[in-house]
C-alpha positions in Angstrom: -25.9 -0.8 21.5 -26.9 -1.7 18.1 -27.9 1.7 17.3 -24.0 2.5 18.2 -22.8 0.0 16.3 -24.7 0.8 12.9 -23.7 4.0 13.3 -19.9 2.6 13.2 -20.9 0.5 10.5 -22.2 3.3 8.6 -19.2 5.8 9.0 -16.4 3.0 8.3 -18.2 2.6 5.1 -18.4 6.6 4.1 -14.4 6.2 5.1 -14.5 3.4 2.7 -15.8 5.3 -0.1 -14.0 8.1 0.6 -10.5 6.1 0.2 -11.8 4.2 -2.7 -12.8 7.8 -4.2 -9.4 9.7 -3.6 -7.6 6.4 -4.8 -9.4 6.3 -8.5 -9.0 10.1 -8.7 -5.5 10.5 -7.4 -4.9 7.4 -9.9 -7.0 8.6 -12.6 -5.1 12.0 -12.4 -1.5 9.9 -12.3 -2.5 7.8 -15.5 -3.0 11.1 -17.8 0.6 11.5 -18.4 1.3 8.3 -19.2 -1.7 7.9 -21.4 -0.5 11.2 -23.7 2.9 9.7 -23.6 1.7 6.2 -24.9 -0.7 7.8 -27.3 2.1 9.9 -29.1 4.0 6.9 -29.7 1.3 4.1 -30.0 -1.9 6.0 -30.3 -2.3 5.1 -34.5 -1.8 2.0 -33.9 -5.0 -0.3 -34.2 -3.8 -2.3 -31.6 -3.6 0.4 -29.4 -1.6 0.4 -26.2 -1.6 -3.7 -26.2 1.4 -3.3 -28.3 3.4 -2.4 -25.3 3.6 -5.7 -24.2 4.5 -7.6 -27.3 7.9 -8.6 -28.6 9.2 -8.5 -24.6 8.2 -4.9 -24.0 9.7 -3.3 -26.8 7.4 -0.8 -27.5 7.5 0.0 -24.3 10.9 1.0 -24.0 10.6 3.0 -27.3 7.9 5.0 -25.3 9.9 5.9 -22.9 13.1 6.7 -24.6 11.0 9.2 -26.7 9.1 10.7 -24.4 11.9 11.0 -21.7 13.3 14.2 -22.5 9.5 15.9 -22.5 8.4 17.6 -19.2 5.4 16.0 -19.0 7.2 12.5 -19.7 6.1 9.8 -17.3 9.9 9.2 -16.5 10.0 12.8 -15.3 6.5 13.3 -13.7 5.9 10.0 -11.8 8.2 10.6 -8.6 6.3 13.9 -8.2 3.1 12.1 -9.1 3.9 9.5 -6.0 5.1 11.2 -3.6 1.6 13.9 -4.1 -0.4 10.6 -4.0 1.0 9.8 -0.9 0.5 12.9 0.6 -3.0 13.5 -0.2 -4.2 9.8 0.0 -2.6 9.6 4.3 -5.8 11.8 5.1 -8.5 9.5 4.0 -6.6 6.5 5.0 -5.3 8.0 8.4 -9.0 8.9 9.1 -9.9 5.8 8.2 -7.4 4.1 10.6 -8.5 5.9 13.0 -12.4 5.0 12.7 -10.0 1.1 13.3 -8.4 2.2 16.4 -10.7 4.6 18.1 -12.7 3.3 20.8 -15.0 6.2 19.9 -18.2 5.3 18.8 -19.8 7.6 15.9 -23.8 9.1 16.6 -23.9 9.5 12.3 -23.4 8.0 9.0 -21.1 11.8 8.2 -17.4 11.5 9.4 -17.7 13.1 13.3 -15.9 16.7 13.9 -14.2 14.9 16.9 -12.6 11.8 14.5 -11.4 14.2 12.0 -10.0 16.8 14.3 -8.2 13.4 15.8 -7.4 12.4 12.5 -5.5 15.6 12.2 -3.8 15.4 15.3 -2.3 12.3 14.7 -1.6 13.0 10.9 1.9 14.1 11.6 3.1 11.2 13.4 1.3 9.2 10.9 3.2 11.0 8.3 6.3 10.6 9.4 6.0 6.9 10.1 5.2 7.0 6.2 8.4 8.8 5.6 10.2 6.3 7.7 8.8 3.2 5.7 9.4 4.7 2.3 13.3 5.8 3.5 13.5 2.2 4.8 12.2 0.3 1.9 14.2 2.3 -0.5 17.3 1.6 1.4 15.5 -2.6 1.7 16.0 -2.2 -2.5 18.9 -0.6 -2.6 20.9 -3.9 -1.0 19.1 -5.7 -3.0 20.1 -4.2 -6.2 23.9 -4.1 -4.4 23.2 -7.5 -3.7 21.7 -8.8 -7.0 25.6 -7.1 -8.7 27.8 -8.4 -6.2 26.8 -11.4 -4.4 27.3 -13.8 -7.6 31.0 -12.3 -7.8 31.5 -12.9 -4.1 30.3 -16.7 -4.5 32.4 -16.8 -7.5 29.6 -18.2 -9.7 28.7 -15.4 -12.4 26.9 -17.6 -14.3 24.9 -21.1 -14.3 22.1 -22.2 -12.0 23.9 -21.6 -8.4 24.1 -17.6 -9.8 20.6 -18.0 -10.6 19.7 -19.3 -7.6 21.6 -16.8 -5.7 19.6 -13.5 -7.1 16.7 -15.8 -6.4 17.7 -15.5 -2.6 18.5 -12.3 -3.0 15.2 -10.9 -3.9 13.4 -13.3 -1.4 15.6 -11.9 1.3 14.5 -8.4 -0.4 10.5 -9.1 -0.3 11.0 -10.8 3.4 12.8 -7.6 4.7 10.2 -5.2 2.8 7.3 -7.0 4.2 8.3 -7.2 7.7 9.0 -3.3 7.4 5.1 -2.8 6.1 3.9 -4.6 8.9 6.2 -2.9 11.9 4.7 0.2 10.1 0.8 -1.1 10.6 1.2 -1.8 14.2 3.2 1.5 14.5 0.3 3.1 12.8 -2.7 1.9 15.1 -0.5 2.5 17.8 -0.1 6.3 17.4 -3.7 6.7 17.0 -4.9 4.7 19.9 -2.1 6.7 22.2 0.2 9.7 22.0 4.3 8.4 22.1 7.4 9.3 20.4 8.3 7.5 17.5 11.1 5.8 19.0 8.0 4.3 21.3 5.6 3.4 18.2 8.6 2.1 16.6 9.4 -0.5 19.6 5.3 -1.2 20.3 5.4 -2.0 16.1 8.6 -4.6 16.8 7.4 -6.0 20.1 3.9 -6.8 18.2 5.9 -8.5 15.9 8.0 -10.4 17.8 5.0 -11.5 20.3 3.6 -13.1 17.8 5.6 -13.2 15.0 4.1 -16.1 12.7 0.2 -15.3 13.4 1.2 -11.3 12.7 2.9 -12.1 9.5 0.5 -14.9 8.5 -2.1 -12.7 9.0 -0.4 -10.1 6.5 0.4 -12.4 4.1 -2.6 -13.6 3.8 -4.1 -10.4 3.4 -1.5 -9.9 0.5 -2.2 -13.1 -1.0 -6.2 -12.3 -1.3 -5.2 -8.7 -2.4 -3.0 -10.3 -5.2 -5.6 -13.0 -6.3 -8.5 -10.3 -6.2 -6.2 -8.2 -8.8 -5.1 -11.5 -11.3 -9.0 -12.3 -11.3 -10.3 -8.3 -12.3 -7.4 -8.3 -14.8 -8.5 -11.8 -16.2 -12.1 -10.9 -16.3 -10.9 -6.6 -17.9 -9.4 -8.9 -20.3 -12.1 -10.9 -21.2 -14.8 -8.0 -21.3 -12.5 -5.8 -24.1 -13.1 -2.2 -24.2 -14.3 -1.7 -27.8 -17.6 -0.1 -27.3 -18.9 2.6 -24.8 -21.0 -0.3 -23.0 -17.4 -2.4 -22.4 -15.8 0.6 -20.9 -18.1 1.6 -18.9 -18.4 -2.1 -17.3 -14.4 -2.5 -17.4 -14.4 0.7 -14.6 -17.1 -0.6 -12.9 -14.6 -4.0 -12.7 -11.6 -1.4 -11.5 -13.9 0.2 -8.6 -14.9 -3.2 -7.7 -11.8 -4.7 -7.6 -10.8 -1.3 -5.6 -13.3 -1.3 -2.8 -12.3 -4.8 -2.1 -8.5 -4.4 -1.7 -9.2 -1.3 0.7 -12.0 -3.5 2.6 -9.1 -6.0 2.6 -6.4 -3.8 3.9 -9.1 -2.6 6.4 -9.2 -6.1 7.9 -5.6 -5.9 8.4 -5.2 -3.6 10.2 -8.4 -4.0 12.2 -5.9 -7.2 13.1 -3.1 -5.1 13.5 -5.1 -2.7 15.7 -5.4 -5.7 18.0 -2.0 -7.1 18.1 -0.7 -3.3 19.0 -2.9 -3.1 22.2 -1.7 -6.6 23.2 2.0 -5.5 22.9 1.2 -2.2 24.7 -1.2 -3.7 27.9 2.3 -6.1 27.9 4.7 -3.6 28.1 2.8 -1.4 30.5 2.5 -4.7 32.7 6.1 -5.3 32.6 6.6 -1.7 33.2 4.5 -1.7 36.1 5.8 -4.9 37.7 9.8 -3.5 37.1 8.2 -0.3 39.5 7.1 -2.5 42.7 
């Protein structure tokens, strides 16, 4: 038994790695446009790329109007940047999800034959759940741009505090709606690995997981969220503090970055290792229900 459960120990940490590792390349790779773009405009600058983010951005802006027109601007490359790092990143997270959900128990510290081949079973399903939250959450920011324009007309208050407070509620509505959507989407997720079902069915086992439990599920999230977003403020507080003017600064500002990184996947880990649970709960529930509807 404890031999088994080393050997899961050791093989959710080489998925881990392997996630942290495909997340600093992919992001690595995705930073090289934007870093020539910034260095045309800024790069002879002794303040070097801090001067972005001085007199509200201005520099900034000038960046990107110049570059804009380039092929290799960021305005230009980032949606295909994105949606590739989506693509490539849904293997090592989906097997990594799967190592969650699988009631498999690994004999080896090297990812099994049998998880990856089911990793790549349930890759599809898992990829078009990740179409599904992306269409959704664009569509969750397009009403709130519509929103943000017209509500304040509709009220008849264009300007003032109650407008203000208006687009306030707007984007709270915004981030409510586009959080909820992440988290049918986790327990969707651990639900098409632990079972084959159509998404219609993943889709209903993510809601009813939700609405079972609706303040522990989304506390649990949020909380997740909140150490995610403390974990960053504190590596950019303590990247800030170490400077990168010498070789010696650099080298520990990435070893910050990697830190910083392993712990928000180790963090999202947790999450769904909760969301795993919720999603059986909601399907043993429904399969009693189903059962007692057939006597």
């Amino acid at each position: 038994m404890m031999r088994a459960s080393r050997s899961k120990i050791r093989a959710l940490v080489v998925a881990v790695m392997l996630v942290v590792t495909a997340t600093a390349l992919f992001g690595w790779l995705m930073a090289l446009p934007a870093a020539r773009s910034v260095g045309a405009v800024v790069g002879h600058f002794p303040e070097g790329d801090s001067l972005l983010w001085k007199e509200g951005g201005r520099w900034l802006a000038e960046t990107v109007r110049l570059t804009r027109d380039t092929k290799t601007s960021l305005v230009a490359l980032l949606p295909w940047e994105l949606a590739l790092a989506t693509a490539a990143l849904l293997i090592p997270w989906s097997y990594l999800l799967v190592l969650v959900a699988s009631a498999a128990v690994p004999v080896t510290p090297r990812p099994p034959p049998s998880l990856w081949q089911q990793t790549m079973v349930r890759l599809p399903m898992l990829f078009v759940l990740a179409i599904a939250l992306l269409v959704s959450r664009v569509v969750v920011a397009a009403l709130v741009v519509f929103g943000w324009a017209v509500m304040p007309k509709v009220a008849g208050v264009e300007e003032g505090r109650s407008s203000d407070l208006i687009l306030v509620a707007v984007l709270l509505f915004g981030s409510l709606l586009w959080s909820l959507l992440r988290v049918v989407h986790d327990l969707a997720a651990v639900a098409a690995v632990a079972r084959r079902a159509t998404f219609l069915s993943l889709l209903g086992t993510g809601f009813r997981g939700l609405a079972k439990k609706p303040f522990s599920t989304y506390g649990g999230y949020l909380l997740s969220v909140g150490l995610q977003a403390f974990l960053l403020y504190d590596a950019a507080l303590l990247v800030g503090k170490i400077g990168i003017d010498t070789t010696l600064q650099v080298v520990l500002v990435t070893g910050v970055h990697l830190s910083a990184l392993t712990m928000l996947v180790l963090i999202r880990t947790a999450w769904l290792g909760v969301a795993n649970a919720l999603s059986l709960l909601s399907s043993n529930d429904a399969h009693v229900g189903a059962s007692r509807r057939g006597r």
